[in-house]
N, C-alpha and C positions, 0 to 999 in steps of 0.2 A: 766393529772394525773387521775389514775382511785380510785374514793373513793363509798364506802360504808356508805348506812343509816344504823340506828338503828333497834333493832327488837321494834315492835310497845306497845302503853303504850295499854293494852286491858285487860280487862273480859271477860270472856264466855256472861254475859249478858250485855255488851255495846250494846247502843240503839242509838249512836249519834257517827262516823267518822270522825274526820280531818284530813284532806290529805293535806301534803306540797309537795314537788315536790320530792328535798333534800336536805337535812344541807348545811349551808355554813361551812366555813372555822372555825369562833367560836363555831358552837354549836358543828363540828367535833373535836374541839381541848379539848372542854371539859368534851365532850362525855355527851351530852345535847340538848334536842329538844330543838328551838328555845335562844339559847345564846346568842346571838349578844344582847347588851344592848338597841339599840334602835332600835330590831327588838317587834312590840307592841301585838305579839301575849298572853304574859302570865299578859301583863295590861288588854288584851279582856277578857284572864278567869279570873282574878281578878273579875272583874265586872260580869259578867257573872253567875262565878262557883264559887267565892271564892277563888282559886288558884293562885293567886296574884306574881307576883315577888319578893315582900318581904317575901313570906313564901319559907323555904328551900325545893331544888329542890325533894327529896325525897317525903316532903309533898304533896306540889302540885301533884306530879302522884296520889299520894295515894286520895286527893281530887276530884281529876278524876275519877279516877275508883267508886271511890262511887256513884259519880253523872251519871255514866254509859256513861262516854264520851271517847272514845279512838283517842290517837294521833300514825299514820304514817304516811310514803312517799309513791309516788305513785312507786316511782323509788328503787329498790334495788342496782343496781348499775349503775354508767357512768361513762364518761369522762369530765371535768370540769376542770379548772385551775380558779382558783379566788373562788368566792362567786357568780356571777350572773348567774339566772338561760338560760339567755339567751347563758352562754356557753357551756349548757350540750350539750354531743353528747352519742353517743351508749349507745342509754339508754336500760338498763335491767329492766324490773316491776319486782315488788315484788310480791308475791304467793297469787291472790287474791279471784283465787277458795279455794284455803285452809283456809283463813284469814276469808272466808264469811261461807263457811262449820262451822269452829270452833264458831263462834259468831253471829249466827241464827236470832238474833233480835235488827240488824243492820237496823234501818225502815229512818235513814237523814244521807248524808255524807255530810261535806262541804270541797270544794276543795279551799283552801290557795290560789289564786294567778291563774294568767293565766298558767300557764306553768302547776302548777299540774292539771286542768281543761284538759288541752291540750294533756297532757301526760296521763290523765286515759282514755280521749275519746277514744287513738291510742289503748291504752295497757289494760285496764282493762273493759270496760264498758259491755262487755259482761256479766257479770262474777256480774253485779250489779242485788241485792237480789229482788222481785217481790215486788212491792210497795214502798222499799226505793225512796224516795227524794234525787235528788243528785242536790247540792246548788253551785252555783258559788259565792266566798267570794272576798271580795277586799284583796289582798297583805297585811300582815301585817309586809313585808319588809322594812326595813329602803329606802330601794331603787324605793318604790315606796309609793313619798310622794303626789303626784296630791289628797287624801282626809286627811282628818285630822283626830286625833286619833276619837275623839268626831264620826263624819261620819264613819269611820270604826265599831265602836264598833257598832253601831244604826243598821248599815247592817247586822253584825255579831248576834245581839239580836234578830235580826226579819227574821233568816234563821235559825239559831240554837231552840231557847225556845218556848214553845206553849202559 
């Protein structure tokens, strides 16, 4: 099946990137980055940014943007059947000479996971802005439980916050 990501949460002045690869099946059903319930990316910005799972989905972006943190994919579109990213194929990147044009002071990306790592190395790294940090994150997939929320977030703290 071929499915499409979202257009990305951003400001002109985001200073801070996170890159997932693309939506599983929940977050495309609800038309929501990160939806799957015990995918633990919006417990990371809980702690993090404030943007927490308990706060409605609206909020949270809008919390982002303040904090000058933008969320995409690396992927615009592929082919996948299920949720894992291990069965994407034909993958198409998202537009990321235009996404870096429009939002100049882009200086840390963190990339979600191996796969979105993998896939901006193939597709986008060119195109990465002169001095940004580009950060490899542990998965905060339900599907990839080898660290625990505690070790994720610690990694996430100490790639993201100054």
């Amino acid at each position: 099946m071929i499915i499409q990501s979202f257009e990305p949460i951003a400001a002109p002045d985001a200073e801070i990137l996170i890159l997932g690869s693309m939506p599983g099946i929940a977050s495309l059903e609800a038309n929501q980055y990160y939806a799957h319930p015990r995918n633990a990316f919006w417990r990371i910005m809980g702690e993090l940014f404030g943007a927490g799972i308990e706060t409605p989905y609206a909020e949270r972006q809008e919390i982002l943007l303040s904090r000058r943190v933008a969320v995409w994919d690396v992927l615009q579109f592929c082919q996948r059947d299920g949720s894992l990213d291990s069965n994407i194929k034909d993958e198409v990147p998202n537009d990321f000479a235009r996404f870096f044009a429009a939002h100049p002071h882009i200086r840390r990306i963190g990339l979600n996971g191996g796969k979105a790592a993998k896939s901006f190395d193939k597709h986008a790294s060119i195109y990465l802005p002169t001095g940004a940090a580009l950060v490899a994150l542990p998965s905060t997939s339900p599907a990839h439980a080898s660290k625990s929320f505690e070790q994720k977030c610690a990694e996430w703290r100490a790639a993201l916050i100054d």
